[in-house]
DSSP file (Angstrom, degrees, kcal/mol; ACC not computed):
  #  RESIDUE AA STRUCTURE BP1 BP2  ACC     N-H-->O    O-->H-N    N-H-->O    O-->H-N    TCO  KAPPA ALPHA  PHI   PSI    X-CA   Y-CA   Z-CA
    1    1 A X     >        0   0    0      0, 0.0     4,-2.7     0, 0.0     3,-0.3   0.000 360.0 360.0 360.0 -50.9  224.1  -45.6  100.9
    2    2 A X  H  >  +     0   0    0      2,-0.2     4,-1.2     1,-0.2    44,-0.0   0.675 360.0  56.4 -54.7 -22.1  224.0  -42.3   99.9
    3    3 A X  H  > S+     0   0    0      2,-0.2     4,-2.4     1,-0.1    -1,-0.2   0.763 107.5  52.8 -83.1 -28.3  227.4  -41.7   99.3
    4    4 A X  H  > S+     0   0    0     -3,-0.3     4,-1.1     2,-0.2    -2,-0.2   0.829 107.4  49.8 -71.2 -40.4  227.4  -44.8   96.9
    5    5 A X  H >X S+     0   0    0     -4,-2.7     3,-2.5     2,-0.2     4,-0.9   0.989 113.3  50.9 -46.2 -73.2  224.4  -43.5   94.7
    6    6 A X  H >< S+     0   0    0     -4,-1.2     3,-2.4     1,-0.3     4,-0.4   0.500 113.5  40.1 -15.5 -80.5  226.4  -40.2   94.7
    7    7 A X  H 3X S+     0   0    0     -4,-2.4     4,-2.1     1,-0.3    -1,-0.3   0.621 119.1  50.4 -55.0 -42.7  229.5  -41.9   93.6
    8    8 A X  H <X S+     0   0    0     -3,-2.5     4,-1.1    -4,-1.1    -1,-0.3   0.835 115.4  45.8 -66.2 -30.9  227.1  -44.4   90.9
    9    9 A X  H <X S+     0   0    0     -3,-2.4     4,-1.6    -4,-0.9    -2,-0.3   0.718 110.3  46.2-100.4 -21.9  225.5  -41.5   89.6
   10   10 A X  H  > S+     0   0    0     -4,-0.4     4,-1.0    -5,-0.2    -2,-0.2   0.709 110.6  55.2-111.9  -0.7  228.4  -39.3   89.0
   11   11 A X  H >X S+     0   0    0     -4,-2.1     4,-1.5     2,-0.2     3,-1.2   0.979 114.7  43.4 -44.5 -66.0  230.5  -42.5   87.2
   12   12 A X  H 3X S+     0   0    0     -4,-1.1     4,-2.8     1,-0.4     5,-0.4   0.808 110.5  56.5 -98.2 -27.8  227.6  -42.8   84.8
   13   13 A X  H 3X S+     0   0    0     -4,-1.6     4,-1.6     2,-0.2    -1,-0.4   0.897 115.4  33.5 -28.2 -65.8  227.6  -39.1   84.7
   14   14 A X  H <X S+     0   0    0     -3,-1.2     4,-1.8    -4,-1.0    -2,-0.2   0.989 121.4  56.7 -69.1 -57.6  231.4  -38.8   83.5
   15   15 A X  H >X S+     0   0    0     -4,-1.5     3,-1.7     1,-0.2     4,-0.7   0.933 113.6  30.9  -5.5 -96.6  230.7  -42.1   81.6
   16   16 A X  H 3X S+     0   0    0     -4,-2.8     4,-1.7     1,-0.3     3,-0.4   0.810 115.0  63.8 -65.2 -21.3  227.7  -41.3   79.3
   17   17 A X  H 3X S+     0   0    0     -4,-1.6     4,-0.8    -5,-0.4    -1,-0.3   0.929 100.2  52.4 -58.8 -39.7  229.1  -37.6   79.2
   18   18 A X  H << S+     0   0    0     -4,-1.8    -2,-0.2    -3,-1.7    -1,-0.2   0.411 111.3  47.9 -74.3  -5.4  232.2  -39.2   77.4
   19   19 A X  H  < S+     0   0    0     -4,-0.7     4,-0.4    -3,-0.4    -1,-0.2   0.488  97.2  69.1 -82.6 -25.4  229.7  -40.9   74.8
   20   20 A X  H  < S+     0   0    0     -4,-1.7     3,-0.3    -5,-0.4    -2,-0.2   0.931 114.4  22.5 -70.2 -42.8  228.1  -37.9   74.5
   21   21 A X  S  < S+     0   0    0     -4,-0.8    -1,-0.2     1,-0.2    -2,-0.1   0.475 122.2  49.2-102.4  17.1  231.3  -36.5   72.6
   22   22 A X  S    S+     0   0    0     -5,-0.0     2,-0.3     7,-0.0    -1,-0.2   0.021  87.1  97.5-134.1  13.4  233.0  -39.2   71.4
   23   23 A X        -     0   0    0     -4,-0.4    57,-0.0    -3,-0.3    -4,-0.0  -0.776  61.0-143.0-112.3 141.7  230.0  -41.2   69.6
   24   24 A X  S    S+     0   0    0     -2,-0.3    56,-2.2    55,-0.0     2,-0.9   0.431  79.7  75.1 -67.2 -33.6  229.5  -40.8   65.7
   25   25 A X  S >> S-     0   0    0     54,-0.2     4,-2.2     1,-0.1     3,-1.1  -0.866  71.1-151.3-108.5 115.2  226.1  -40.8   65.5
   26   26 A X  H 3> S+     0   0    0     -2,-0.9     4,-3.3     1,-0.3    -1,-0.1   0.923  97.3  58.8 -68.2 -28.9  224.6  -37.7   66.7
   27   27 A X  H 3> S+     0   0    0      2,-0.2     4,-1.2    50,-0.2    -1,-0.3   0.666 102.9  52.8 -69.7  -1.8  221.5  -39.4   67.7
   28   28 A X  H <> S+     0   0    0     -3,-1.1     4,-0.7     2,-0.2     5,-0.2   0.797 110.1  53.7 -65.8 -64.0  223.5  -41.7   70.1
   29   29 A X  H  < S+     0   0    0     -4,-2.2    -2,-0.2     2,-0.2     4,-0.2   0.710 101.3  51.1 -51.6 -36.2  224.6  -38.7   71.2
   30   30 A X  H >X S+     0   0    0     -4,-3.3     3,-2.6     1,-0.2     4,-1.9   0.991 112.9  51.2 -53.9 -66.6  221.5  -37.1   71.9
   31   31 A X  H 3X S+     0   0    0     -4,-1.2     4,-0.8     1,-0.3    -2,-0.2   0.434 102.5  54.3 -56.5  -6.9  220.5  -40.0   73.8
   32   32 A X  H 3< S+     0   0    0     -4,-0.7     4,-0.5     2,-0.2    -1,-0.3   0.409 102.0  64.3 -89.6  -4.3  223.5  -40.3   75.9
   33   33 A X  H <> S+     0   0    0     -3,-2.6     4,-3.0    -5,-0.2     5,-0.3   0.746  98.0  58.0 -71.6 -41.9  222.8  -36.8   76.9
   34   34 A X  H  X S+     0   0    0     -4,-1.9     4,-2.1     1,-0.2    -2,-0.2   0.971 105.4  40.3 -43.2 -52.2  220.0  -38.0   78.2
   35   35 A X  H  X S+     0   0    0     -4,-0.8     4,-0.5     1,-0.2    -1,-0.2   0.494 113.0  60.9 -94.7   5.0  221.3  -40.4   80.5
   36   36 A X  H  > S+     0   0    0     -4,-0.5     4,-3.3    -3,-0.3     5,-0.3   0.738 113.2  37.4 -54.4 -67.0  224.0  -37.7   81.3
   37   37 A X  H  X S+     0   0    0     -4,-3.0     4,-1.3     2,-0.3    -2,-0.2   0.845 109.2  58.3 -77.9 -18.4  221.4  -35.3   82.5
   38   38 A X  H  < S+     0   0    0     -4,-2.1    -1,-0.2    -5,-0.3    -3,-0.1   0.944 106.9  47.7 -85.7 -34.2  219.3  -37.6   84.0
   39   39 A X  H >X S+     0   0    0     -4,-0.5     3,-3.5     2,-0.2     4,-0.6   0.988 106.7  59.1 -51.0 -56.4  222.2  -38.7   86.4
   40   40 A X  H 3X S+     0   0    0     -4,-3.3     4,-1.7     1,-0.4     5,-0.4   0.957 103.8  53.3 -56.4 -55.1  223.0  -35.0   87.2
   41   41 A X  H 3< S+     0   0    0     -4,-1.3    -1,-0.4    -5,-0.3    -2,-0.2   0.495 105.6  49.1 -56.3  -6.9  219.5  -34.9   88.3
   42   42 A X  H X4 S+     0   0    0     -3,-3.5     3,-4.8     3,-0.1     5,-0.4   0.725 109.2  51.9 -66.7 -92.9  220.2  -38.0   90.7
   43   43 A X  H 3X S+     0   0    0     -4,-0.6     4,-3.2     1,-0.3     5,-0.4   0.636 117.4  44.2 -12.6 -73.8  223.7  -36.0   92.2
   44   44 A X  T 3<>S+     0   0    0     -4,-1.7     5,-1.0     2,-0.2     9,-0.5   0.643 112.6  53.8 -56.5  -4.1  220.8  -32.7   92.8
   45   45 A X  T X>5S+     0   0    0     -3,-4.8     3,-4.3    -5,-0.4     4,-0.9   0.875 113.2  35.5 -43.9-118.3  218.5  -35.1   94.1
   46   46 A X  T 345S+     0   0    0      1,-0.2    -2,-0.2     2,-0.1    -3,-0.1   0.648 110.8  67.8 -19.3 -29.0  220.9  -36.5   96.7
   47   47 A X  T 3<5S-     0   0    0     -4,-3.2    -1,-0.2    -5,-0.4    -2,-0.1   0.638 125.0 -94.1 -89.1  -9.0  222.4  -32.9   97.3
   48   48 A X  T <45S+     0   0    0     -3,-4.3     2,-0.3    -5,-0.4    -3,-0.2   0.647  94.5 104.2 108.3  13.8  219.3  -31.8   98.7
   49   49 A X     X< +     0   0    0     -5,-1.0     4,-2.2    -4,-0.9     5,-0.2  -0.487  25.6 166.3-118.3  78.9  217.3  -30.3   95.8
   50   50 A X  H  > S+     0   0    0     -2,-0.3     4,-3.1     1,-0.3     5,-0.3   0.832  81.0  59.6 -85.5 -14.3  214.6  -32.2   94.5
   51   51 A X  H  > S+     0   0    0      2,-0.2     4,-2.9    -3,-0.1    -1,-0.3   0.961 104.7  46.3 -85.8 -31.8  213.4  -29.3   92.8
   52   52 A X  H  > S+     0   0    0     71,-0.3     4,-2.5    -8,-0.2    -2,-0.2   0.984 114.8  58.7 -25.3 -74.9  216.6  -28.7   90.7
   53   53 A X  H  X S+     0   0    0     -4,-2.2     4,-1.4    -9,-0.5    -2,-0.2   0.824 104.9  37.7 -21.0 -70.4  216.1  -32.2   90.3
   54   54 A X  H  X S+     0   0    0     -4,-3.1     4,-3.3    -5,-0.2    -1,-0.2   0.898 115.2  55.9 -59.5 -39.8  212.8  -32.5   88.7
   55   55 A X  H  <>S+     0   0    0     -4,-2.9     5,-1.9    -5,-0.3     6,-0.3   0.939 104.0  59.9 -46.3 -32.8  213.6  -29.3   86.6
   56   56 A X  I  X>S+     0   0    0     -4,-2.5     5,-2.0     1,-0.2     4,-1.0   0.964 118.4  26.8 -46.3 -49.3  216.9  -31.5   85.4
   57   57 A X  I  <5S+     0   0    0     -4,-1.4     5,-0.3     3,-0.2    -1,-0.2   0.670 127.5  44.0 -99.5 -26.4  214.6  -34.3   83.9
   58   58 A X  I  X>S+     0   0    0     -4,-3.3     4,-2.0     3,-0.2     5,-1.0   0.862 130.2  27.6 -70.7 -83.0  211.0  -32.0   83.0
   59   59 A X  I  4>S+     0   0    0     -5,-0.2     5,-1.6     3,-0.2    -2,-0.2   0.731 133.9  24.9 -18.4 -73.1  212.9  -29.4   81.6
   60   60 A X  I  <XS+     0   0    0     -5,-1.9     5,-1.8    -4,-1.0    -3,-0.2   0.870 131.3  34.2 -76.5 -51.0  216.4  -30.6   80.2
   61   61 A X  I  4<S+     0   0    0     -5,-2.0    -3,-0.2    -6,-0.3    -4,-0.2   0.913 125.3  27.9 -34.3 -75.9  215.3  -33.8   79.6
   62   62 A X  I  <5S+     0   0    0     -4,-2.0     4,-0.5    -5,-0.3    -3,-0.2   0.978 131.7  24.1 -72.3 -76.0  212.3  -34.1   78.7
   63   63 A X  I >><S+     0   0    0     -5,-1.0     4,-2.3     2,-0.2     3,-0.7   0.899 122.6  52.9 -90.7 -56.2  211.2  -30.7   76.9
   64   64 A X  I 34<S+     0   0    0     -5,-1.6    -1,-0.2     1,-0.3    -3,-0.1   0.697 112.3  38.8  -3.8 -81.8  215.1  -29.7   75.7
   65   65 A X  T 3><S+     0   0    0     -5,-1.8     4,-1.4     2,-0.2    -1,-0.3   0.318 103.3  64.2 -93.5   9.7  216.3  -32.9   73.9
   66   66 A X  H <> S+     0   0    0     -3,-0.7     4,-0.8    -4,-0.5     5,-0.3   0.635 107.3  50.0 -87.6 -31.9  213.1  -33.9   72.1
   67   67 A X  H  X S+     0   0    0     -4,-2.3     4,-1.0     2,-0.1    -2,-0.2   0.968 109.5  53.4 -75.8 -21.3  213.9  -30.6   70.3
   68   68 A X  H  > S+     0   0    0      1,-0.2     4,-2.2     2,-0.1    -2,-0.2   0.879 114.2  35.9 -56.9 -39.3  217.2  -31.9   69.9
   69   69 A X  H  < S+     0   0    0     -4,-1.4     4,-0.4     1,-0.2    -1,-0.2   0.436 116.0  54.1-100.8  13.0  216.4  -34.9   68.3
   70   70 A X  H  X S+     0   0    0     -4,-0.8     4,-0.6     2,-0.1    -1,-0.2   0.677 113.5  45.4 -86.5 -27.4  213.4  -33.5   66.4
   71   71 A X  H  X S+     0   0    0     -4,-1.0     4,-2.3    -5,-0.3    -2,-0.2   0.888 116.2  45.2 -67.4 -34.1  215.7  -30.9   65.1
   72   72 A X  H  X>S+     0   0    0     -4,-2.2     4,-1.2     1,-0.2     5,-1.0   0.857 116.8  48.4 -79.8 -18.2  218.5  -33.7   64.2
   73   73 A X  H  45S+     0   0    0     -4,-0.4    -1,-0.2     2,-0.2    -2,-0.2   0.597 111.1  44.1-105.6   2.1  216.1  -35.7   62.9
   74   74 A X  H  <5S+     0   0    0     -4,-0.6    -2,-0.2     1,-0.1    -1,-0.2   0.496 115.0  53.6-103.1   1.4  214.3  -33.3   60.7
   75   75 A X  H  <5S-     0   0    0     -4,-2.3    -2,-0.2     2,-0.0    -3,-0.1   0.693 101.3-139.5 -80.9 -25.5  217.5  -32.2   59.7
   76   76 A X  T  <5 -     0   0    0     -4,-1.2     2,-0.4     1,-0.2    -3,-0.2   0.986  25.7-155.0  52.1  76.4  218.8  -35.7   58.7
   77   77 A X      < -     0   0    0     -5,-1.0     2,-0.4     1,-0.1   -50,-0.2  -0.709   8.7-129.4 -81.1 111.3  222.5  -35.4   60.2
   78   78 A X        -     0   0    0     -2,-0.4     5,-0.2    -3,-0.1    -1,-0.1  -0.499  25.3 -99.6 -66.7 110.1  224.8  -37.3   58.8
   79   79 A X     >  -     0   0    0     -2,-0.4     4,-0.7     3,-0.1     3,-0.3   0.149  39.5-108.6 -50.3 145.0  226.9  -39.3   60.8
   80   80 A X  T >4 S+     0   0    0    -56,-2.2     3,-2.1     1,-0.2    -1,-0.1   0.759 116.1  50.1 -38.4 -56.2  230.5  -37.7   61.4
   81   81 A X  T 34 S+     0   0    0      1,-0.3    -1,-0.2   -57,-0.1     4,-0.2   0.785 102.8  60.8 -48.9 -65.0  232.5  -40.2   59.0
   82   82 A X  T 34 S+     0   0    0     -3,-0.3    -1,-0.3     2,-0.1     2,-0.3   0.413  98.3  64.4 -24.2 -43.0  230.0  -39.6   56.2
   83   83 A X  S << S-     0   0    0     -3,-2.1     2,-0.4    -4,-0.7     0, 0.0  -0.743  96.3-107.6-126.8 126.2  231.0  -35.5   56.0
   84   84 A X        -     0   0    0     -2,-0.3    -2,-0.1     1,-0.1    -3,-0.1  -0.751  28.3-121.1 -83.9 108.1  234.4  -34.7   54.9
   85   85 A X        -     0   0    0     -2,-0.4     2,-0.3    -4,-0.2    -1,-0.1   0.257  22.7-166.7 -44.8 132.7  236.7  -33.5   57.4
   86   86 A X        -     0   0    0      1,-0.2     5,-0.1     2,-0.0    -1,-0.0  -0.994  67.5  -5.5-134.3 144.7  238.5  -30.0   56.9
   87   87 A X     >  +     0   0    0     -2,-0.3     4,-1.6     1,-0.1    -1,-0.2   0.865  58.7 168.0  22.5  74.0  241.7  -29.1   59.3
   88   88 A X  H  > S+     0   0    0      2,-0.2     4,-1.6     1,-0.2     5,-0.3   0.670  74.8  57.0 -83.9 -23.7  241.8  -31.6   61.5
   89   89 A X  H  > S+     0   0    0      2,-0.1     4,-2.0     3,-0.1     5,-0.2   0.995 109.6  45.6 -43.3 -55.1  245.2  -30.4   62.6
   90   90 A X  H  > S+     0   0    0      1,-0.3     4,-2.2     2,-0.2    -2,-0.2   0.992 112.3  48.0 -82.8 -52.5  243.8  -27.1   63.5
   91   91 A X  H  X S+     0   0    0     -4,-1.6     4,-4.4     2,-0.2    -1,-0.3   0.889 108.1  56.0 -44.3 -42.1  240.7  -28.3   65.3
   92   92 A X  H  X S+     0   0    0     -4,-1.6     4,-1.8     1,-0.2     5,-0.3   0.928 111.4  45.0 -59.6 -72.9  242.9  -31.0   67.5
   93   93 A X  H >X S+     0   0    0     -4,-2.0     4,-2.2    -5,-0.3     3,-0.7   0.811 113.4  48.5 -45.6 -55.5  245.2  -28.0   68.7
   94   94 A X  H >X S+     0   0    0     -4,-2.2     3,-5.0     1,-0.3     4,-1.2   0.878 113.3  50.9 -35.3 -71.7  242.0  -25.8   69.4
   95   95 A X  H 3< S+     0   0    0     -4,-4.4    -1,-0.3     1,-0.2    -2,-0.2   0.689 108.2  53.7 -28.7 -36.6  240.8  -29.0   71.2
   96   96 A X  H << S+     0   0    0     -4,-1.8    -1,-0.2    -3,-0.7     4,-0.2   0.736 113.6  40.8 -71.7 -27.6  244.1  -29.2   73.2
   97   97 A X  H << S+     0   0    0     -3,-5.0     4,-0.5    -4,-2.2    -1,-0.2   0.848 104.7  58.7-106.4  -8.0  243.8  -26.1   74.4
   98   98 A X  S  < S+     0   0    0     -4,-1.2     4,-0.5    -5,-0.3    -2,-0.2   0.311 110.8  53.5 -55.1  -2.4  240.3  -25.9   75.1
   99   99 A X  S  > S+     0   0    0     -5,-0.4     4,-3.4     2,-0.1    -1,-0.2   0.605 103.9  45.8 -89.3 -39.9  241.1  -28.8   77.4
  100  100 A X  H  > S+     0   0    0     -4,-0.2     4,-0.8     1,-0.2    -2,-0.2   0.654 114.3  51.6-102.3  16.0  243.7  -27.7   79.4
  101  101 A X  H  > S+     0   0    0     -4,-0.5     4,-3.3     2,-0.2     5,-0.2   0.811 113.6  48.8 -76.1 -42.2  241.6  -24.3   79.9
  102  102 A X  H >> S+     0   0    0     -4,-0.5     4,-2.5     1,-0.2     3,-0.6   0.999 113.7  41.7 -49.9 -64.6  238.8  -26.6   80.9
  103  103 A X  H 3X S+     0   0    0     -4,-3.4     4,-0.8     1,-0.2    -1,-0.2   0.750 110.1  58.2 -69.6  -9.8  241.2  -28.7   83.3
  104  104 A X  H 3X S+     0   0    0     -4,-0.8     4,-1.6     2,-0.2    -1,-0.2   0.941 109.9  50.2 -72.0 -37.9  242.9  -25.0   84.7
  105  105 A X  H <X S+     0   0    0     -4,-3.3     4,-2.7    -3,-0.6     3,-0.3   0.937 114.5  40.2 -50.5 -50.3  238.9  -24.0   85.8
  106  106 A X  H  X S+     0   0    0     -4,-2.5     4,-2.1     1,-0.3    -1,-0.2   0.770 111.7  52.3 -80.3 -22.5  238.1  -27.0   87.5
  107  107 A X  H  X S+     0   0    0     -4,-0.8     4,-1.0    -5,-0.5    -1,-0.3   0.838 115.3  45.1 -59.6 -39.4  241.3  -27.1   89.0
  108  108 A X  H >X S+     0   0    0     -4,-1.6     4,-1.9    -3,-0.3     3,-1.5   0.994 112.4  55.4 -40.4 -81.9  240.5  -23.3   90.1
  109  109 A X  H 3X S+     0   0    0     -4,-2.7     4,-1.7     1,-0.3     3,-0.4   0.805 110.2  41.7  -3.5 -84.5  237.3  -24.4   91.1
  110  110 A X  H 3X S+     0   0    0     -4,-2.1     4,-0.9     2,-0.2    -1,-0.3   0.678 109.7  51.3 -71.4 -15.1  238.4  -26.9   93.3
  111  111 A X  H <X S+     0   0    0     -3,-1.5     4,-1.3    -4,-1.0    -2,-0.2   0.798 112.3  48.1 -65.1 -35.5  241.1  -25.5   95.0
  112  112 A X  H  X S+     0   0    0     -4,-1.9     4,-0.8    -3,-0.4    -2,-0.2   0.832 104.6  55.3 -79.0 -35.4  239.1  -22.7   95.9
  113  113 A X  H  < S+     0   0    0     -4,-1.7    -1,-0.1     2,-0.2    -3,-0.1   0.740 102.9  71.2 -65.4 -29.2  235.7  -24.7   97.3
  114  114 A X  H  < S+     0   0    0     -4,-0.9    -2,-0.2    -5,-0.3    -1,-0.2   0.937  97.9  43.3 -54.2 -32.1  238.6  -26.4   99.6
  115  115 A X  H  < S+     0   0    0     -4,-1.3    -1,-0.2     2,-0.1    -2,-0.2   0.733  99.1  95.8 -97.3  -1.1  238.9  -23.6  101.4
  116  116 A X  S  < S-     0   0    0     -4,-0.8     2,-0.8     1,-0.1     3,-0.1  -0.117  81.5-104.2 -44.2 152.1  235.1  -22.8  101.7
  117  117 A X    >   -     0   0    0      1,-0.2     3,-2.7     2,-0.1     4,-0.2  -0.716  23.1-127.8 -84.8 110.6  233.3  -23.7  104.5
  118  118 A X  G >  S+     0   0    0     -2,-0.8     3,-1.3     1,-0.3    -1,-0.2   0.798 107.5  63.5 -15.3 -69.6  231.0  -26.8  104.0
  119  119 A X  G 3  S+     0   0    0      1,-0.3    -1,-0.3    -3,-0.1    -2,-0.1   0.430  83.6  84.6 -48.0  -3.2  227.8  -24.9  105.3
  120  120 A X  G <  S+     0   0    0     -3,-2.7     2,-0.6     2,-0.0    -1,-0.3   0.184  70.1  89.6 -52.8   3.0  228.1  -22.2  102.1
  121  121 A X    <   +     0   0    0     -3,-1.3     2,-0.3    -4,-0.2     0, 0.0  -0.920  48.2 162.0-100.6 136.1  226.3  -24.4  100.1
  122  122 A X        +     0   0    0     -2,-0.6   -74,-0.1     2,-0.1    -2,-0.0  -0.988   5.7 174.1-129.0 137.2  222.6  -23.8  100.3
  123  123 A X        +     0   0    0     -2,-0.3   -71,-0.3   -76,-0.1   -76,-0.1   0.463  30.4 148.0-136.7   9.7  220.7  -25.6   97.0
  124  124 A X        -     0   0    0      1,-0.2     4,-0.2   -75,-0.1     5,-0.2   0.554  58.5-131.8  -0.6 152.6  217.2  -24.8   98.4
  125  125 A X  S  > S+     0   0    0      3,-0.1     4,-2.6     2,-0.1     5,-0.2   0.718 109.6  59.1-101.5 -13.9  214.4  -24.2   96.0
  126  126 A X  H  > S+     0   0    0      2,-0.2     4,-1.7     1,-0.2     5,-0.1   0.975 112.9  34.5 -75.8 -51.0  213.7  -21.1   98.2
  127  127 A X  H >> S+     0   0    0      2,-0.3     4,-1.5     1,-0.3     3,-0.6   0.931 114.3  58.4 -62.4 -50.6  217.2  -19.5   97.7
  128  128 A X  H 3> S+     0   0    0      1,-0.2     4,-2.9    -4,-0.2     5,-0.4   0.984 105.4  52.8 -61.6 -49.6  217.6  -20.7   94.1
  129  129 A X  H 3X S+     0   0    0     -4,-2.6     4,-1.4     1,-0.2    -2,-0.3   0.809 107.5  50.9 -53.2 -31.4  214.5  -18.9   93.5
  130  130 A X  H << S+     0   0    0     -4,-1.7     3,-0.2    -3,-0.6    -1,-0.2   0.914 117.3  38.1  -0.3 -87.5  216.1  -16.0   95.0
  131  131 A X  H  < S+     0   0    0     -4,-1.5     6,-0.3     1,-0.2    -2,-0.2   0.590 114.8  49.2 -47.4 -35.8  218.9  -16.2   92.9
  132  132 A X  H  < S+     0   0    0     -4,-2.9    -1,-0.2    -5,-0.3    -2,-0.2   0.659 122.7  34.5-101.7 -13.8  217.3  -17.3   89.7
  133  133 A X  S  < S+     0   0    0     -4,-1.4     2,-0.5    -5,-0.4    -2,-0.1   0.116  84.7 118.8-111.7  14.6  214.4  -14.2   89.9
  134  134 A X  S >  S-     0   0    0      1,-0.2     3,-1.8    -3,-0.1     4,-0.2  -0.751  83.4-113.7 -85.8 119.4  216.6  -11.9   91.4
  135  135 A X  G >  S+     0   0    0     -2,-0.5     3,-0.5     1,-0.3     2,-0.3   0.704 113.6  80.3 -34.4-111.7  216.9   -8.6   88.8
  136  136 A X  G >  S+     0   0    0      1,-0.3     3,-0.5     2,-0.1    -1,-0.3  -0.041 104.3  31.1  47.6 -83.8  220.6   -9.7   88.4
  137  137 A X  G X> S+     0   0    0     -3,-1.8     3,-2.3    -2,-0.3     4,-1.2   0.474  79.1 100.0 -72.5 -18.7  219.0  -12.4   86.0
  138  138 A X  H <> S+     0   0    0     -3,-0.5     4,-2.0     1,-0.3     5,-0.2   0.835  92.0  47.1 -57.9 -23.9  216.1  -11.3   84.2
  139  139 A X  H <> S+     0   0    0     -3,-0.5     4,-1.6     2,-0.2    -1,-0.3   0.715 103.8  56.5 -69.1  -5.4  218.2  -10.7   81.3
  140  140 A X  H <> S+     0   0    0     -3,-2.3     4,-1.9     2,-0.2    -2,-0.2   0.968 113.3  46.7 -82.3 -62.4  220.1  -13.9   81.3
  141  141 A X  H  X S+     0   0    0     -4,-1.2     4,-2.4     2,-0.2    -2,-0.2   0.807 117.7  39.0 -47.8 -45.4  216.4  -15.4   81.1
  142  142 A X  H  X S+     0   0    0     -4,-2.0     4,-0.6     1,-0.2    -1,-0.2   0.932 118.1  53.5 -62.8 -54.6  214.9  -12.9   78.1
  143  143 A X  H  X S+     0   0    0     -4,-1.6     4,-1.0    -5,-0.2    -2,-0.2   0.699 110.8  43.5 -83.0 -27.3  218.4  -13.3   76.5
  144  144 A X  H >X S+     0   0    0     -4,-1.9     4,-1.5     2,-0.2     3,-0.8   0.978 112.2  57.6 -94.7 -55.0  218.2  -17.3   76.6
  145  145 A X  H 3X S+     0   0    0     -4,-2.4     4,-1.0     1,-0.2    -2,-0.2   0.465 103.9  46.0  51.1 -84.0  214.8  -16.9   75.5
  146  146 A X  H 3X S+     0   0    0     -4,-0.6     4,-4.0    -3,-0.2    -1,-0.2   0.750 108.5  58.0 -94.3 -36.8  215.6  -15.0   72.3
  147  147 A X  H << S+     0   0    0     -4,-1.0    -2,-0.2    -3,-0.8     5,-0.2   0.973 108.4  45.2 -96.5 -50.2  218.5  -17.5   71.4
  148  148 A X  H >X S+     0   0    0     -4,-1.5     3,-6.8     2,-0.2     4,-0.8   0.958 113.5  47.9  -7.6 -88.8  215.9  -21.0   71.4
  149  149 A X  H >X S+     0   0    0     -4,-1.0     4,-2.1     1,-0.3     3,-2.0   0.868 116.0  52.0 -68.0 -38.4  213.3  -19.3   69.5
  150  150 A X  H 3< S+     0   0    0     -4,-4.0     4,-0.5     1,-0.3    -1,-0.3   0.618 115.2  36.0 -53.4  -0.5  216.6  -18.3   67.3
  151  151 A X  H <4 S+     0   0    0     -3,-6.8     4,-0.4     2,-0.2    -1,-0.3   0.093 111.2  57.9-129.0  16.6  217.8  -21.4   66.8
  152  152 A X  H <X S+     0   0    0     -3,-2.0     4,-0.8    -4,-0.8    -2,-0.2   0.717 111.1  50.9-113.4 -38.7  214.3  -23.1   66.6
  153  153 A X  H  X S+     0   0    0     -4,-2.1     4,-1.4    -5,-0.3     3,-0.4   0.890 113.6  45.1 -69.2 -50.6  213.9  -20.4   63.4
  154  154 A X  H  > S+     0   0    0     -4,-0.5     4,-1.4    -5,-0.3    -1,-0.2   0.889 109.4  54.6 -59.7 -51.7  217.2  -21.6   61.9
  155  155 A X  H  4 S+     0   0    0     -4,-0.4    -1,-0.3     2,-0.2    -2,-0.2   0.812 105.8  44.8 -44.9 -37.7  216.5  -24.8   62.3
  156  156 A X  H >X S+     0   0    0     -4,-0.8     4,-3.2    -3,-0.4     3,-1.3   0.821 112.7  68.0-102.9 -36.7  213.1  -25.1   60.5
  157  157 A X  H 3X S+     0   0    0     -4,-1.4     4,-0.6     1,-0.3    -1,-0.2   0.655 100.6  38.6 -15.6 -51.5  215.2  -22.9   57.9
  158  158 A X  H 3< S+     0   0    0     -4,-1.4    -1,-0.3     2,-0.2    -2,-0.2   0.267 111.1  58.2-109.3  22.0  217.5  -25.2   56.8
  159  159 A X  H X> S+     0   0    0     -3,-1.3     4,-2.4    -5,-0.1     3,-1.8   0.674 107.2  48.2 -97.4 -44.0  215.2  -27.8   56.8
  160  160 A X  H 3< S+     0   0    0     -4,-3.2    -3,-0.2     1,-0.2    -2,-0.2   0.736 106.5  60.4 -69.8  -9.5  213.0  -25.9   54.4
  161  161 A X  T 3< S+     0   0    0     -4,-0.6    -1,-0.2     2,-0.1    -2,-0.1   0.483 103.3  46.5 -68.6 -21.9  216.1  -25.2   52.3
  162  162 A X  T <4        0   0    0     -3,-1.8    -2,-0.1     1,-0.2    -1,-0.1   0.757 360.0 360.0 -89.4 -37.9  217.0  -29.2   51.6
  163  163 A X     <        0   0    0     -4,-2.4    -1,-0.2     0, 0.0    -2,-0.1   0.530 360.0 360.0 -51.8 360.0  213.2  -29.5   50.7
């Protein structure tokens, strides 16, 4: 039974992820992010982290994308046809090769987790806390941090700018 959730949750995963960039409407999009992140939070669920989990859905979920879609909707974002396209040549080729860089990582990725031992994976909440409060990271945290409350400043910026 479990292996079939997995397998259900990480379809709708790839699924709604592939709405997420391929949808017009950036609110559409938000909201298929949603139901992107709220499957990933099944998969850490099922992998044996329910506090990953609940972070997925308070955190990303929840707190995350209502500031995305309070930003897109006090920005009043035009859907993509509406906005006149510049180099669309040059942007497909970027895309193409951002793609096959993507598919060389995960190809990395996975070749390299074959030859890992199943038992290296730990997804605890005590070892992610470890990990995630471990000096190593407090700048990641301060530095992620800084770049929200920058982009929460920019946003409200170019809102007051239309006004």
């Amino acid at each position: 039974m479990d292996q079939a959730l997995f397998y259900a949750a990480a379809g709708l995963a790839v699924v709604s992820a592939l709405v997420v960039i391929g949808q017009r409407n950036p609110i559409y999009s938000a909201f298929a992010l949603i139901v992107t992140l709220g499957s990933l939070s099944v998969i850490f669920g099922l992998l044996g982290s329910p506090f990953i989990a609940a972070l997925q859905v308070i955190v990303y979920a929840g707190a995350i994308m209502v500031l995305f879609l309070f930003v897109l909707m006090l920005l009043n974002v035009k859907r993509e046809e509406d906005v006149p396209s510049h180099g669309g040549r040059t942007m497909g080729s970027i895309a193409l090769v951002l793609v096959a860089l993507l598919a060389g990582q995960a190809g990395y990725v996975l070749w390299n987790t074959r030859l890992a031992p199943a038992s290296a994976f730990d997804a605890s909440t005590h070892r992610m806390s470890e990990i995630l409060f471990s000096p190593h990271f407090l700048y990641v945290f301060e530095a992620t941090s800084i770049l929200i409350l920058a982009a929460l400043v920019g946003a409200v910026a170019l809102a007051k700018k239309d006004a």
